[in-house]
Steps between C-alpha positions, in 0.01 A plus 500: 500500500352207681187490752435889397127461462461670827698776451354613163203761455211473311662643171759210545815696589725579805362759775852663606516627864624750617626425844704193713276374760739438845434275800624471832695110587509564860702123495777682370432903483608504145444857372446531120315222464187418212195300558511120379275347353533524075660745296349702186746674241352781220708521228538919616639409818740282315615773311524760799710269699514598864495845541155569675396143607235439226489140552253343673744203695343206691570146549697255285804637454801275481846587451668160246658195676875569550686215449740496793311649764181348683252723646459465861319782607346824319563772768388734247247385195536587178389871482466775260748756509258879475716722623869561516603560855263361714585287771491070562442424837491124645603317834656164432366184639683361743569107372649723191749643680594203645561366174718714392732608817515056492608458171786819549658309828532151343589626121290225335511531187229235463300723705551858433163756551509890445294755458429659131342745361336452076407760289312410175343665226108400472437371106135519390606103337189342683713307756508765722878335610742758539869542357773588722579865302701826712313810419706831371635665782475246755588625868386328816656549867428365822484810719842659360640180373499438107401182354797325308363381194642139336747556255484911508760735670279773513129556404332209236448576114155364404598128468295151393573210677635704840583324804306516839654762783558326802451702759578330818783694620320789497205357678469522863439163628259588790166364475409819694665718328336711182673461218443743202697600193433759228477443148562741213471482105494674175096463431514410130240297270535147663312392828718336776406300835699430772514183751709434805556119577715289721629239249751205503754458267507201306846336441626413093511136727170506642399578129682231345344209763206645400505445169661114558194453702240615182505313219742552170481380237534104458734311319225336250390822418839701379557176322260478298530874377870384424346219280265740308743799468753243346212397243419804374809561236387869519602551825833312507616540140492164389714407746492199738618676828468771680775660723400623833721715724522429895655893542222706705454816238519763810784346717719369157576152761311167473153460640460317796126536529342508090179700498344753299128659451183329482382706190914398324465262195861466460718284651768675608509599930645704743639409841228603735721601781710773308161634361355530835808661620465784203150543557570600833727749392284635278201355423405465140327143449587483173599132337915558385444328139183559418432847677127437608346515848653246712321541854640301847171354437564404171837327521494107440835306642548280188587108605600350136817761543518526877519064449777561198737794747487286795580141308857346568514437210569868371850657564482790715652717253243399223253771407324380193329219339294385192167303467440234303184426344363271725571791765844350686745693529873493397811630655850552276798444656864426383296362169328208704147578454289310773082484483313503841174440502225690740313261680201632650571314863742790515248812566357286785856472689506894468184560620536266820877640554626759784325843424832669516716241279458736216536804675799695343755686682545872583637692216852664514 
């Protein structure tokens, strides 16, 4: 692991301990709750998982960046789970609570906070980030009201890749008031922390503007990897074109909005809205030709196709298209073959048009 000097002995290995140390946040009178200031794992405690608290938690914690939800508040920090049972205890700030009760009279979808609870396993991976992961077991109620967990009808399987809980109808939205919930499990070899945030959720739109507003991938650039592809007679079998096909992979309809991965060599893209729609569903990441890790942060908009799919001068019902080897493109239809040119002037009418031109429509 990184920065461990510190927590190493003389002989150059991990000292285990054998107790969690607790503090007192009078801010918010969360019970439960570790000190927080670094974190040391032995490769024992590892093993034991959380049965006695052998963990010696402190600071840095973080639970990974969900995609579509933004972190407002952490009522609760990320904390180490010791003991099944125990109580959470927190008052909620008033401005919070205002958020929410807001965004519940107007229905703004734009604007829509709530309260959610995270549970993670903690990976000794050096990044000390933790994955959303529901321990065996899982049972938490507010007072005599159960959690309902995403997805589940009754109580959660061990599962990778879990949604947060929200909470907020269970919360009582009283800056005065004590709010506590308990929080039970099936102790078993992993280690698992728990945070409490007020988050806002972020909109497949407000995702998409987003990535209009960061740069893609240019013209020039997708261009020129046309030219070299279609010189390689390796790659393309000797022959002179190369068919590309405008139907998104996940959605089977044409692309309005080409992108694909950062780390993808291949040409072929995805419509971005109908993979951000699936993600949210169920959130894999995963690039649908290639399979590797395509992460919101990772996604390019690509501007040689997004400039072919929005051009006149294709029929609406058109869905593929070959290269040429000077890297124009060529569209069959009725046996008139017509070759438009990409002119480079193009990219910068995208980039200066209305952010939500290219925004595709709601699917069915």
């Amino acid at each position: 692991m990184a920065n461990n000097n510190k927590n190493q002995n003389t002989s150059g290995s991990y000292q285990p301990v054998s107790s969690v140390e607790s503090t007192q946040l009078p801010s918010n009178h969360q019970t439960n709750v570790v000190t927080q200031d670094a974190i040391r794992f032995s490769m024992n405690a590892l093993n034991g998982g959380n049965r006695n608290g052998v963990i010696h938690f402190q600071s840095n914690l973080k639970f990974k960046k969900l995609t579509f939800y933004e972190v407002i508040h952490e009522v609760i920090k990320p904390t180490l789970l010791t003991m099944s049972g125990e109580p959470f205890e927190f008052h909620l700030l008033p401005q919070d609570i205002s958020l929410v009760v807001l965004c519940c009279d107007t229905l703004d979808k734009q604007n829509y906070f709530q309260f959610q609870i995270r549970i993670g396993k903690i990976v000794d991976d050096g990044t000390l980030l933790i994955t959303d992961y529901l321990p065996p077991g899982l049972d938490i109620k507010f007072c005599i009201l159960p959690c309902v967990f995403p997805s589940y009808n009754s109580l959660p399987p061990q599962t990778e890749a879990t949604q947060p809980i929200n909470c907020t109808n269970l919360l009582v939205l009283n800056p005065s008031v004590l709010n506590m919930f308990f929080i039970k499990w099936t102790p078993d070899q992993n280690n698992y922390a728990l945070t409490l945030c007020l988050v806002k959720q972020i909109t497949v739109d407000i995702l998409i503007r987003r990535l209009q507003e960061r740069e893609g991938r240019s013209l020039e650039e997708t261009q020129e990897d046309i030219i070299r592809m279609l010189a390689n007679p390796d790659l393309v079998k000797c022959k002179s074109v190369y068919s590309f096909s405008f139907l998104c992979p996940l959605g089977k309809k044409r692309m309005e909005i080409p992108a694909k991965s950062i780390h993808c060599d291949h040409l072929q893209c995805f419509d971005v809205k109908i993979f951000l729609l699936m993600n949210e569903k169920k959130s894999t990441w995963k690039c649908p030709i290639c399979d590797i890790s395509c992460l919101y942060d990772e996604i390019q908009i690509q501007y040689f196709f997004l400039s072919i799919v929005t051009s006149p001068k294709l029929d609406g019902d058109c869905t593929n298209i070959e290269f040429t080897l000077d890297g124009s493109w060529i569209v069959n239809e009725n046996n008139k073959t017509e070759i438009m040119s990409i002119t480079l002037s193009t990219e910068k009418e995208l980039m200066n048009s209305d952010e939500d031109k290219y925004t595709i429509n709601e699917l069915e």
